[in-house]
C-alpha positions as CSV (number, residue, x, y, z in Angstrom):
1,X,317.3,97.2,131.9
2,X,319.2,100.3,132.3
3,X,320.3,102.4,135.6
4,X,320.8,105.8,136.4
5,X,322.1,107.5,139.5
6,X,320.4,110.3,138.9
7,X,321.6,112.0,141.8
8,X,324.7,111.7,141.0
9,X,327.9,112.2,143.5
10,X,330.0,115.4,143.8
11,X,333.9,114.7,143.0
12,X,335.2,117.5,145.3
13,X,339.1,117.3,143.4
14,X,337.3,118.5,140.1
15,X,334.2,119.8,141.3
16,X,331.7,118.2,139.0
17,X,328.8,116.6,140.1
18,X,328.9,112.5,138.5
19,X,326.3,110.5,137.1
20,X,326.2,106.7,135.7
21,X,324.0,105.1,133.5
22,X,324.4,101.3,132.9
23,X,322.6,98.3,131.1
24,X,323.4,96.0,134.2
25,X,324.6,93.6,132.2
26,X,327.9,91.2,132.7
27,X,330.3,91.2,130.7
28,X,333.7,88.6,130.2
29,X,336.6,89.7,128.1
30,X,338.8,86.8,128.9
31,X,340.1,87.8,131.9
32,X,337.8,90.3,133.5
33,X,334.3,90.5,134.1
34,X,332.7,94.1,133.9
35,X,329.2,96.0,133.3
36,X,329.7,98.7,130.6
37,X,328.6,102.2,132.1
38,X,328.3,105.4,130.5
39,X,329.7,108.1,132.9
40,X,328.7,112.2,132.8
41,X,330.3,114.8,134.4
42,X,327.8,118.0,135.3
43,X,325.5,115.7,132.1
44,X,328.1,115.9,130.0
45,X,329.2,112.6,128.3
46,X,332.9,111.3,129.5
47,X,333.2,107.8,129.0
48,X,331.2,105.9,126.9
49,X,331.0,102.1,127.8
50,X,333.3,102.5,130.3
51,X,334.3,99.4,131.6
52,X,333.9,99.1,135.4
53,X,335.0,95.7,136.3
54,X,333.5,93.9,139.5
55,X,334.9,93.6,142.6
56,X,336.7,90.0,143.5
57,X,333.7,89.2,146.0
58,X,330.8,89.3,143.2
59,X,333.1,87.6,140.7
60,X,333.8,84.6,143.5
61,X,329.7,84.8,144.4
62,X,328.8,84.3,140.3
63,X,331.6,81.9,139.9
64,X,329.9,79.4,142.8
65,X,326.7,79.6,141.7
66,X,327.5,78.5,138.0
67,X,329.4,76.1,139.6
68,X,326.2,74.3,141.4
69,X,324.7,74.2,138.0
């Protein structure tokens, strides 16, 4: 399932108007764990599969649940 903010969020420093699409999906690397998103300025493409990694918190909440299985 993809995402979209399609309201997007104004970055005042550049003054473009920033949108993210992503497939929601988890991703491990080896030593991080990231969703891929694609990111548009103003709907332009800037970064395809960007890699947005998760914050310690969610990483620490997945890890204990695969834990208890």
């Amino acid at each position: 399932m993809t995402t979209t903010t399609p309201e997007g969020h104004l970055i005042p420093g550049i003054g473009v108007i920033e949108t993210v699409e992503s497939d929601n999906v988890l991703r491990w690397d080896g030593n991080n764990l990231y969703v891929e998103q694609d990111v548009f300025h103003n709907g332009q493409l800037v970064h395809r599969r960007y890699r947005k990694r998760v914050t310690k918190s969610v990483a620490q909440a997945i890890a204990a649940m695969l834990a208890q299985h």
